[in-house]
ROSELUM-833635 format. One record per residue (C-alpha): x, z, y; residue in three letters; residue number from 1. Coordinates in pm, 1 decimal, m for minus. Layout:
N
{r {X,Z,Y},"ala",NUM}
...
//
This chain:
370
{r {m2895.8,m5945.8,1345.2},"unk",1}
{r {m2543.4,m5751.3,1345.2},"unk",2}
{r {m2405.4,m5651.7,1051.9},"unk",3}
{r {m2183.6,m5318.9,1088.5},"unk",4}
{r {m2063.4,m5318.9,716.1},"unk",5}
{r {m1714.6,m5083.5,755.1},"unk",6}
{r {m1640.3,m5184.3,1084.2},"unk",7}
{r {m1535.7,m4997.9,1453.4},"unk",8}
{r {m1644.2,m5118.5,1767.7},"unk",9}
{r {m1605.2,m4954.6,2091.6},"unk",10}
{r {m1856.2,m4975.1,2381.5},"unk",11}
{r {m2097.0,m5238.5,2222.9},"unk",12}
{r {m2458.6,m5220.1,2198.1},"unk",13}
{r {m2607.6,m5353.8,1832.3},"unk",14}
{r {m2955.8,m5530.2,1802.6},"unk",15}
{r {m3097.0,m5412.2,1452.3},"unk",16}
{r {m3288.2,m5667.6,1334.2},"unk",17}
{r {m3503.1,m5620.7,1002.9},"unk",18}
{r {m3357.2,m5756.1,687.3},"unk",19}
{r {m3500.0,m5799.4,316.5},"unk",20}
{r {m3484.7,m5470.0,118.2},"unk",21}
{r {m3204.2,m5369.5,m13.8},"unk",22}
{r {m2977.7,m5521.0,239.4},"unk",23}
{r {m2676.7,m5282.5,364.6},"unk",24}
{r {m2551.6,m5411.0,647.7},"unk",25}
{r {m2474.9,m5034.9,847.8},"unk",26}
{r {m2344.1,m4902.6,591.2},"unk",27}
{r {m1992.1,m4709.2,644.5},"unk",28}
{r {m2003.7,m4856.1,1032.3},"unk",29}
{r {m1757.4,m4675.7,1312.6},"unk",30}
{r {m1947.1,m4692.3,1651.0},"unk",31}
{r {m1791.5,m4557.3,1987.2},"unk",32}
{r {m1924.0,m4536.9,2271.7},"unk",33}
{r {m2224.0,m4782.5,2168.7},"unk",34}
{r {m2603.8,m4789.7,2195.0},"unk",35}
{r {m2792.5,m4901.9,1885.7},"unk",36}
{r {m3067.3,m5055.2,1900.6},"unk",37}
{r {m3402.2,m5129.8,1678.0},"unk",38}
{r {m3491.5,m5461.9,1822.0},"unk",39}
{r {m3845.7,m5512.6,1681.2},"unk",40}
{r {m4116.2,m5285.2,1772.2},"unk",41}
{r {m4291.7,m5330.8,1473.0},"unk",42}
{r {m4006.0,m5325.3,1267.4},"unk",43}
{r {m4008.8,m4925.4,1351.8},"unk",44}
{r {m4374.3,m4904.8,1380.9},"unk",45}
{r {m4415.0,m4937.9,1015.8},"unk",46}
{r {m4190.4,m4620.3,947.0},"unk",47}
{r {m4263.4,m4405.0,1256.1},"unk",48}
{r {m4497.9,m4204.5,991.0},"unk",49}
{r {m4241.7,m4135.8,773.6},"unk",50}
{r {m3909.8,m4266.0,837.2},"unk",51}
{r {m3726.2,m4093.7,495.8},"unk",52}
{r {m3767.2,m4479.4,351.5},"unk",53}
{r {m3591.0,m4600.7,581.9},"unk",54}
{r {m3298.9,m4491.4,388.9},"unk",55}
{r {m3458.2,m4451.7,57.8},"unk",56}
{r {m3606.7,m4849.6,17.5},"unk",57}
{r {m3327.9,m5019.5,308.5},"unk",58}
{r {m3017.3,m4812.2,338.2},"unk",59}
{r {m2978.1,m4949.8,730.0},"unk",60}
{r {m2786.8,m4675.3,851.5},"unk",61}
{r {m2680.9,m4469.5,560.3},"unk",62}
{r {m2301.5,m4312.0,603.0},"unk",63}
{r {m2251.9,m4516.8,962.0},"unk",64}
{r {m1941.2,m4245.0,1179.6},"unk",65}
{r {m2078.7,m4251.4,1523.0},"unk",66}
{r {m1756.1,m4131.1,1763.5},"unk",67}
{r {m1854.3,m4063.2,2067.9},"unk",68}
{r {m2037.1,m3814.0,2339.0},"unk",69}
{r {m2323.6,m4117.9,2437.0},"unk",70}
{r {m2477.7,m4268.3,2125.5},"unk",71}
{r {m2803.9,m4382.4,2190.7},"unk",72}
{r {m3026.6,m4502.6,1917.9},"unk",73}
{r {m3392.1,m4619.4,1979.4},"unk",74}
{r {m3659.4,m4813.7,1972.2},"unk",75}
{r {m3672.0,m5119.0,2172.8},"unk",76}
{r {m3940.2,m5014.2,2349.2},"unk",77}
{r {m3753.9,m4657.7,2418.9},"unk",78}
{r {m4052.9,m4506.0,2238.0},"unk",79}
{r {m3987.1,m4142.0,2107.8},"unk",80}
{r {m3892.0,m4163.4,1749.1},"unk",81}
{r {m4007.7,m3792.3,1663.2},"unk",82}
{r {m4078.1,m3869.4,1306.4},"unk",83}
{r {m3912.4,m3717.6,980.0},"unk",84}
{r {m3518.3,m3805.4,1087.9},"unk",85}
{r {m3357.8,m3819.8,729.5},"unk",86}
{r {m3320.5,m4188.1,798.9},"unk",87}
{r {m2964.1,m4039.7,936.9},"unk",88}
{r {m2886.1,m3826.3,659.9},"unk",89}
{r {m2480.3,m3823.5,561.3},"unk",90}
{r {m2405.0,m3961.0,883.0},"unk",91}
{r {m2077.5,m3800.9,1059.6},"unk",92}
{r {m2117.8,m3763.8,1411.1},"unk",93}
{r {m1807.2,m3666.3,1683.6},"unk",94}
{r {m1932.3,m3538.1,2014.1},"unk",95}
{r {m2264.5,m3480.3,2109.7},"unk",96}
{r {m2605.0,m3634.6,1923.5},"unk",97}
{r {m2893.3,m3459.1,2116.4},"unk",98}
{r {m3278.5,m3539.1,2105.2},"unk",99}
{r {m3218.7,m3660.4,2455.1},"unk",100}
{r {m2951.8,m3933.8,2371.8},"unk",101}
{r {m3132.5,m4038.5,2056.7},"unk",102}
{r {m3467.2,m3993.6,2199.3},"unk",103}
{r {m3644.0,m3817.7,1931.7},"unk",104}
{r {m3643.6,m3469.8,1766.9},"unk",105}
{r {m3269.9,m3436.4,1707.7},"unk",106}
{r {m3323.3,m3127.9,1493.4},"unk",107}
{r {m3454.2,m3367.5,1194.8},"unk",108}
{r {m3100.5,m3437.7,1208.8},"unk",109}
{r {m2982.3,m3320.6,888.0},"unk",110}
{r {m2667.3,m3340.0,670.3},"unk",111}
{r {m2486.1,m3433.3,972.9},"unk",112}
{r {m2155.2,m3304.5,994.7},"unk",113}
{r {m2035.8,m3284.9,1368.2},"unk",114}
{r {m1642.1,m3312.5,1492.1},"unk",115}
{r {m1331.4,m3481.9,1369.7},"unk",116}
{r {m1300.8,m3477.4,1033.3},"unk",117}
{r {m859.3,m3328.4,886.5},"unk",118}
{r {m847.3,m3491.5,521.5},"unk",119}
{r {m475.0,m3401.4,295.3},"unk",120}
{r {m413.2,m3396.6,m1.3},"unk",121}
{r {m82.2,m3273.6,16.4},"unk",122}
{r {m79.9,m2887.7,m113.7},"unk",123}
{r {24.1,m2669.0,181.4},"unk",124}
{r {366.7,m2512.4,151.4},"unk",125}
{r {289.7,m2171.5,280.4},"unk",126}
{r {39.1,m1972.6,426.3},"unk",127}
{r {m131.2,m1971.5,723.4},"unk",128}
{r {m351.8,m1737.8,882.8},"unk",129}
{r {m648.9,m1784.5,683.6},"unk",130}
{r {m530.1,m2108.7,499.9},"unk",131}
{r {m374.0,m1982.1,160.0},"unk",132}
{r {m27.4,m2169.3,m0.5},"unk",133}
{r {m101.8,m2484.0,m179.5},"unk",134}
{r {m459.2,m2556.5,m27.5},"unk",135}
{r {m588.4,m2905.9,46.6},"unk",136}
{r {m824.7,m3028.9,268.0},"unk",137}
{r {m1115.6,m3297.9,225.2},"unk",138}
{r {m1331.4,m3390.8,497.1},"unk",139}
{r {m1277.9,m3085.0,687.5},"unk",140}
{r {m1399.6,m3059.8,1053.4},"unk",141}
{r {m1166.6,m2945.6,1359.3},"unk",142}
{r {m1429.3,m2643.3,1397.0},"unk",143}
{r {m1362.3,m2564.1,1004.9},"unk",144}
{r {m1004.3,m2554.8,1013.2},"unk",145}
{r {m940.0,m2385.1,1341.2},"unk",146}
{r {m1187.5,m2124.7,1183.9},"unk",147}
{r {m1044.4,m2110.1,883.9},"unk",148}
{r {m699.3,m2068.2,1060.9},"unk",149}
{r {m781.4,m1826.7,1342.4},"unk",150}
{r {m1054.3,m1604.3,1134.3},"unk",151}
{r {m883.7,m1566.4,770.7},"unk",152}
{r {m1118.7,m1396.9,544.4},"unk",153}
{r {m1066.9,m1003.2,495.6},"unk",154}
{r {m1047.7,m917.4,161.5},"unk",155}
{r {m1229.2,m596.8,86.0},"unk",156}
{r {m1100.9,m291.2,m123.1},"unk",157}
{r {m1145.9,58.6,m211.8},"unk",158}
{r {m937.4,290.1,m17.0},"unk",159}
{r {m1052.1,638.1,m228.3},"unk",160}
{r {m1198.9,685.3,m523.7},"unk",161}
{r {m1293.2,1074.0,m642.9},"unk",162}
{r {m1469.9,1221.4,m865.0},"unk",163}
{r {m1586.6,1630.7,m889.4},"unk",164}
{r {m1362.5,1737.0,m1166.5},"unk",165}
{r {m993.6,1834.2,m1178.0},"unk",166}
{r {m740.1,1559.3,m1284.8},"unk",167}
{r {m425.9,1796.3,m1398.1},"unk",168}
{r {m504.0,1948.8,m1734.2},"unk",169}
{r {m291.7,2112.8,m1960.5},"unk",170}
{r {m136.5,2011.5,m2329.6},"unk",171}
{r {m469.9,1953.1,m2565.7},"unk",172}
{r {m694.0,2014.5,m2352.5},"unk",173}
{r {m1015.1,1782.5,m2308.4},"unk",174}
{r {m1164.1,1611.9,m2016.7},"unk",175}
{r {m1534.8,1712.7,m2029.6},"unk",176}
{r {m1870.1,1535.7,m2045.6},"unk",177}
{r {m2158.8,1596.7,m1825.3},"unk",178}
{r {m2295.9,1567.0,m1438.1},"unk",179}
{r {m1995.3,1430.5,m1201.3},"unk",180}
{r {m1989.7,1314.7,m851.4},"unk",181}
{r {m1810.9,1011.2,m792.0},"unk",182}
{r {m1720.1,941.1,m427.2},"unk",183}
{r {m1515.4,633.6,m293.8},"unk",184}
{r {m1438.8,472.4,8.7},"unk",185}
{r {m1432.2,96.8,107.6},"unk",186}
{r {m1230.7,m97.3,346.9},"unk",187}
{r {m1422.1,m476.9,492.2},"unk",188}
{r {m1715.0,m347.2,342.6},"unk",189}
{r {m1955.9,m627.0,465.9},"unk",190}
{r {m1774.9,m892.2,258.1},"unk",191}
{r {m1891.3,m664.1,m72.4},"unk",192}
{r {m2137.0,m835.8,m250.5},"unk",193}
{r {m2492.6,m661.1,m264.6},"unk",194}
{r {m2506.3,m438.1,m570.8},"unk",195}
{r {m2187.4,m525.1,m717.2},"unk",196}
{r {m2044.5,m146.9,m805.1},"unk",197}
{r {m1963.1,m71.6,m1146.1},"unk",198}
{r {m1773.2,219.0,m1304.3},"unk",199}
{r {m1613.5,220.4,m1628.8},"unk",200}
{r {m1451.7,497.4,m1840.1},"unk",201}
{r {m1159.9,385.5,m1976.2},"unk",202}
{r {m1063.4,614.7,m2221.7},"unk",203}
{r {m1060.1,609.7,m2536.7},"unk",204}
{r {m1250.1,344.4,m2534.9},"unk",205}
{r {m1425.1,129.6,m2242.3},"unk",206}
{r {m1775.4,282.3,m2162.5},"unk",207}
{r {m1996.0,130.7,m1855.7},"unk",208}
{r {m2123.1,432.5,m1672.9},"unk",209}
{r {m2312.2,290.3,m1350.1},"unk",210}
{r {m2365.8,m111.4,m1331.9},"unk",211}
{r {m2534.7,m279.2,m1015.1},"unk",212}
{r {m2530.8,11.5,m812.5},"unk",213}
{r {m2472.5,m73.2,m409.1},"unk",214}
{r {m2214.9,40.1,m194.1},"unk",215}
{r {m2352.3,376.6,m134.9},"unk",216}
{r {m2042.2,560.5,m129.9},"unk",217}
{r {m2146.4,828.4,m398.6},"unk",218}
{r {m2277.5,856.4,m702.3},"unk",219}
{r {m2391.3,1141.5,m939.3},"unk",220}
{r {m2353.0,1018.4,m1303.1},"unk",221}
{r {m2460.9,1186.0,m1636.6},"unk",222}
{r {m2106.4,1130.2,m1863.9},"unk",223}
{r {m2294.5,1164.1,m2201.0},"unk",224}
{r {m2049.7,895.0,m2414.2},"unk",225}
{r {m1775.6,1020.0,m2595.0},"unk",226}
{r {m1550.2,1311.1,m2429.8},"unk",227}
{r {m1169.8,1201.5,m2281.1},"unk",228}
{r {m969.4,1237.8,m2592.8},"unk",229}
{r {m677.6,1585.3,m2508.7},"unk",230}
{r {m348.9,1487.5,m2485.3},"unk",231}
{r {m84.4,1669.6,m2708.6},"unk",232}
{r {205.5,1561.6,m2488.5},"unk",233}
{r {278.9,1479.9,m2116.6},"unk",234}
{r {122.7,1139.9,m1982.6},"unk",235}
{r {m64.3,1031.8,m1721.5},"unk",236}
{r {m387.0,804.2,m1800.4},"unk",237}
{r {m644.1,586.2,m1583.3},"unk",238}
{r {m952.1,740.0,m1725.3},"unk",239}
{r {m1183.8,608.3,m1505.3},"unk",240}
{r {m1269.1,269.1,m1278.0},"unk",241}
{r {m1462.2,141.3,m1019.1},"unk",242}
{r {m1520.7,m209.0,m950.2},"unk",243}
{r {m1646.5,m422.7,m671.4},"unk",244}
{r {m1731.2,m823.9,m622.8},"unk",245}
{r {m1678.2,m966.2,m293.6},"unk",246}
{r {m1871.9,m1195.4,m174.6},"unk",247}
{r {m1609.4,m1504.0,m278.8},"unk",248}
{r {m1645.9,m1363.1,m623.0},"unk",249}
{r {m1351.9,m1207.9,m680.0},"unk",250}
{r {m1334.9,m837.0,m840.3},"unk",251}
{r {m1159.1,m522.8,m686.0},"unk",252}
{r {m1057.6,m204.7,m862.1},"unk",253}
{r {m954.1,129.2,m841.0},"unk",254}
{r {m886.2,408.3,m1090.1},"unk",255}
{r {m895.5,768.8,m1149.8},"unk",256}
{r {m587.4,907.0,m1323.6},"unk",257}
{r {m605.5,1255.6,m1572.5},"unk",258}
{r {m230.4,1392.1,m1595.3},"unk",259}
{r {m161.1,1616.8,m1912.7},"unk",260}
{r {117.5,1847.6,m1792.7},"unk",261}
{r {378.4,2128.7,m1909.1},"unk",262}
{r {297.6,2480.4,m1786.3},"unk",263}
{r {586.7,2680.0,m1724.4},"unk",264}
{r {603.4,3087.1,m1645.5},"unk",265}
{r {812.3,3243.7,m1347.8},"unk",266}
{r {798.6,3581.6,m1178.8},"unk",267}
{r {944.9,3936.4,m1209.9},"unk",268}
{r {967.5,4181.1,m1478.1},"unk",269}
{r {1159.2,4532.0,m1550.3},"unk",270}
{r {1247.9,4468.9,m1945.0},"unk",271}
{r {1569.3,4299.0,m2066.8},"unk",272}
{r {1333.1,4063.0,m2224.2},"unk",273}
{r {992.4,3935.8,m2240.8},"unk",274}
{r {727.1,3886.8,m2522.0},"unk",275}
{r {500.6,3601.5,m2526.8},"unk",276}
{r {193.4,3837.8,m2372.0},"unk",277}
{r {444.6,3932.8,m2087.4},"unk",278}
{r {589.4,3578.3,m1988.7},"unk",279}
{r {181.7,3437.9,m2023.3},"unk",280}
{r {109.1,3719.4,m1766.3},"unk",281}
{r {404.5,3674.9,m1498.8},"unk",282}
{r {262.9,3611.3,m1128.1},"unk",283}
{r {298.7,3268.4,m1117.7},"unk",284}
{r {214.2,2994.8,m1378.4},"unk",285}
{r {181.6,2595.5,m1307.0},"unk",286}
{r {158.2,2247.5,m1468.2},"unk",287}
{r {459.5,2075.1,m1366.7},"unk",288}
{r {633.5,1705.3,m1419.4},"unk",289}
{r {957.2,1830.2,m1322.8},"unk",290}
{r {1195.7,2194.5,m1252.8},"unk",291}
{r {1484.2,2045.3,m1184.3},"unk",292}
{r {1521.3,2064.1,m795.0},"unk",293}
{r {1214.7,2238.0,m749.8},"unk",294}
{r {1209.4,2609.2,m476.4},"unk",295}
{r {1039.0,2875.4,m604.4},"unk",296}
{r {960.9,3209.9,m434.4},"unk",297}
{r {996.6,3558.7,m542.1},"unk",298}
{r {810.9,3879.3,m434.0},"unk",299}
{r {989.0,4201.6,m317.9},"unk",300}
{r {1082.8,4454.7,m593.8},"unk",301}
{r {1354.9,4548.1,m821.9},"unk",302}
{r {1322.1,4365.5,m1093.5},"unk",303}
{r {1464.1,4055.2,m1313.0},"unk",304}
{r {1373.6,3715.5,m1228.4},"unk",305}
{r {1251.2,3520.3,m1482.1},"unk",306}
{r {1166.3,3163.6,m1579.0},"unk",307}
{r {1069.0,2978.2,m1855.8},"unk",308}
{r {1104.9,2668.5,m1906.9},"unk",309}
{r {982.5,2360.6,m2168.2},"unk",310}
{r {1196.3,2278.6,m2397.2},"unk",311}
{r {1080.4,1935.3,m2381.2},"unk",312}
{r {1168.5,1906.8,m2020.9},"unk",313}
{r {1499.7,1882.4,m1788.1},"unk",314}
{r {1677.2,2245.7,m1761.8},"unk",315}
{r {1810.5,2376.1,m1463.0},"unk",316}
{r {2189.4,2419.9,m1463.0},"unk",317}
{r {2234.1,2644.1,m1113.1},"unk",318}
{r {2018.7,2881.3,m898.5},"unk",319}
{r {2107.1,2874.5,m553.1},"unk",320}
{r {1936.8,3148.7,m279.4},"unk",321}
{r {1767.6,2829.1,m93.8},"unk",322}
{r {1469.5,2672.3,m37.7},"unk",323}
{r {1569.6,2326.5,50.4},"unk",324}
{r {1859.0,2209.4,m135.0},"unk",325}
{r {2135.3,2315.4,m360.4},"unk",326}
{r {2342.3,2532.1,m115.2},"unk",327}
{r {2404.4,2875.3,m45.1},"unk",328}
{r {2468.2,3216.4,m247.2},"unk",329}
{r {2498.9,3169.8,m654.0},"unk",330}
{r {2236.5,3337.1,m793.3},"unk",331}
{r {2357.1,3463.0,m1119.0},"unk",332}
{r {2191.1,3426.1,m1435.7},"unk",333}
{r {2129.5,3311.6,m1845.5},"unk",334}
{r {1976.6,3135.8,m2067.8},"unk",335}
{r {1850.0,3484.2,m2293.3},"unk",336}
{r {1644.9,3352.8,m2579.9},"unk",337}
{r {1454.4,3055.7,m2660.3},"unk",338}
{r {1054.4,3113.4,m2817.2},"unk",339}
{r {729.5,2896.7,m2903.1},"unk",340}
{r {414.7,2992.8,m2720.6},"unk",341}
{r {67.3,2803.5,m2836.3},"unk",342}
{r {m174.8,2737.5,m2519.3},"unk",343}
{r {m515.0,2785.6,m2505.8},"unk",344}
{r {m621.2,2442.9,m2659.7},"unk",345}
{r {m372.4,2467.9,m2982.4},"unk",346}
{r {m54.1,2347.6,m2896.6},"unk",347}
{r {255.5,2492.2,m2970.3},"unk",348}
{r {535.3,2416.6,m2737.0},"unk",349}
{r {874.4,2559.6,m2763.1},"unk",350}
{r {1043.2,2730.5,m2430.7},"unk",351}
{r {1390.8,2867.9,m2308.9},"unk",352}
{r {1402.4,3188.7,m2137.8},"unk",353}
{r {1608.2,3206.6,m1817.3},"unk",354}
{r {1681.6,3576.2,m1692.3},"unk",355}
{r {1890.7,3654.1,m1398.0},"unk",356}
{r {2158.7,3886.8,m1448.3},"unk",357}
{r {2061.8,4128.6,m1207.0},"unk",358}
{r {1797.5,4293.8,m1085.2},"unk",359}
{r {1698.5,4190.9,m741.4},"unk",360}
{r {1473.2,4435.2,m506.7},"unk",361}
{r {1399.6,4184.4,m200.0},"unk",362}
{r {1227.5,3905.8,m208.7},"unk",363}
{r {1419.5,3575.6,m340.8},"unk",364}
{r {1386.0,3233.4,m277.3},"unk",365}
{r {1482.1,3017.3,m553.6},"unk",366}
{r {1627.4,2656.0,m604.0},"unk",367}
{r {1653.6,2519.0,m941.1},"unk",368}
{r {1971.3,2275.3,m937.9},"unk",369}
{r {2037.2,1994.3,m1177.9},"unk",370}
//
C-alpha cells in the first residue's frame, strides 16, 4: 500500500491497496503528474454500485490536490468507473480532469474546484478593478480573481425618478393626495434584484406606497395616507423615495424633492403706486429662490416698471439695462413703499415696492444687481 497522508510527489504512479475502515491514508495528498491506481479489482468491485461510501465509511481520497494536466485514476483492470463519483468530492484539481483521463463519467465530479488556488490574508491597500480596498482572499482560483479583477461588478442605480405632479408650490400650500404616476429610470438594470422596488413618502411621516413591485419603469399609485403637510416658509423637502436591492443586497435610492417658494410681482403700470389687486395682477408673477442677479424683461409701453420684492429675501441694490451681467445704462429707480399681501393658501408675507423713476415706452431688459 502507499500512504499519501500530506505529501507531493511528482511523476509517480500509487498502488491503492485496501485498508481497514477508517484508515486515511490520501488524505490532504499533492500528486503531479501521477497515475493512481486501485490495485485490487475487487477492492472497487464492491463500490462500483455506489461509490459515495467510499468516502463516507473509508475517507481514501478525501481533500487529495491533484496538479497536473494527466491524472489518471482507475481501476486496475482499466474498467470504466461510471458510478456515483462523490468518492472525489472536495478534491482541488489544477489542469485538466476529464472522463477520458479518469476513465469514468467525469461529470459526477462534484465540489471540485479547478485552477491554482491565491490565498492572503493581508487586507488590500487600494482598489482594483473589481477588487474593493481592504479585501482578502481565501482559496480563490486564478479564474476567480482575474474575473473578479477584469469584470468588477456594476453597481446599479436610478438615473430619474418623476412623478405627475408639480414640485414648486407656493407658501402654505399643500401637496395633494390622490392618483400619481411615478416614472424612473435605471442604470445596470440586470443586477436589480427581481421585485425589489419600493416607494416611500417621506413626509410628514414615512408611509410605504408600492412594496415588491418589479422594475417596470412606471407606476400609477393611489396616495390615500395623509396629505404633504404646506410649508409656511421657504424650504426644500424629499417628499418622496424609491428604492431598489441589487442583487448583492445592497439598497439604492432616489428622491423626489417639493420646494415651497416666494412669489414675487413684476411688470408695468401707469399709477404712481400700486394696490395689492394691481401688483397681484402685473404680467408676470413667479416662485423664486433668489432676485438678486436675476434679468427680467419688459414689454413695450409707457409706463413704470415695477417690482416687488419679499421682504424675507435679498434686495436688489442696482438696475442695469442688461441681460447678462451688471453693466450698461443705470436704470433709475426707488424703493416707494413697503406692504403685506396674504396668498391664496393664508399666508401673509410682507413686500417692498420698487418703482422706477421714469416712465419707460420701449421695451426694457432688466438686471437686478446685488
Amino acid at each position: 500500500m502507499s500512504c499519501l497522508s500530506n505529501s507531493s510527489d511528482i511523476n509517480q504512479t500509487f498502488i491503492i491497496e485496501p485498508l481497514a475502515i477508517d484508515d486515511i491514508y490520501t488524505t490532504g495528498a499533492t500528486l503531479i503528474n501521477s497515475i493512481i491506481y486501485f490495485d485490487r479489482t475487487d477492492m472497487l468491485s464492491a463500490y462500483t454500485a455506489n461509490l459515495s461510501s467510499f468516502v463516507t465509511t473509508d475517507t481514501y481520497v478525501t481533500g487529495m490536490t491533484f496538479s497536473s494536466n494527466t491524472i489518471t485514476i482507475a481501476r486496475n483492470d482499466n474498467v470504466a468507473i461510471s458510478a456515483n463519483i462523490n468518492t472525489l468530492t472536495g478534491l482541488t484539481v489544477t489542469g485538466s480532469l476529464s472522463a477520458t483521463t479518469f476513465y469514468g463519467d467525469g461529470s459526477h465530479l462534484t465540489g471540485i474546484s479547478t485552477g491554482e488556488t491565491y490565498t492572503n490574508t493581508n487586507l488590500t491597500t487600494a482598489a482594483l478593478g473589481g477588487i474593493p480596498q481592504n479585501s482578502t482572499f481565501n482559496n480563490r482560483t486564478m479564474t476567480q480573481m482575474w474575473t473578479d479583477l477584469l469584470y468588477p461588478y456594476q453597481l446599479p442605480s436610478f438615473s430619474s425618478f418623476t412623478r405627475t405632479l408639480i414640485t414648486d408650490y407656493d407658501l402654505g400650500q399643500p401637496v395633494p393626495n390622490g392618483f400619481q404616476t411615478f416614472t424612473w429610470g435605471t442604470l445596470n438594470s440586470s443586477n436589480i434584484a427581481l421585485n425589489s422596488i419600493n416607494i416611500d413618502q417621506l413626509y410628514p411621516s414615512t408611509v410605504n406606497v408600492l412594496s415588491g413591485s418589479s422594475n417596470d419603469f412606471t407606476q400609477l399609485i393611489n396616495l390615500t395616507g395623509a396629505t404633504i403637510s404646506a410649508a409656511t416658509q421657504t424650504l426644500t423637502l424629499p417628499i418622496y423615495r424609491i428604492t431598489g436591492t441589487n442583487t448583492i443586497s445592497s439598497a439604492f435610492t432616489r428622491t423626489i424633492t417639493a420646494n415651497w417658494k416666494n412669489r414675487w410681482y413684476y411688470g408695468k403700470n401707469v399709477n404712481t403706486s400700486l394696490t395689492i389687486p394691481q401688483i397681484t395682477s402685473l404680467t408676470t408673477t413667479g416662485l423664486i429662490t433668489t432676485v438678486v442677479n436675476t434679468p427680467i424683461t419688459f414689454v413695450a409701453g409707457t409706463e413704470f416698471i415695477y417690482v416687488v420684492i419679499p421682504q424675507s429675501m435679498a434686495q436688489p441694490t442696482d438696475w442695469r439695462d442688461s441681460t447678462t451681467g451688471c453693466f450698461g445704462n443705470n436704470i433709475p429707480y426707488s424703493n416707494i413703499s413697503a406692504t403685506t399681501i396674504t396668498n391664496a393658501y393664508g399666508i401673509s408675507i410682507p413686500y417692498n415696492i420698487y418703482r422706477s423713476t421714469n416712465q419707460i415706452t420701449s421695451a426694457q431688459n432688466v438686471w437686478l444687481c446685488s
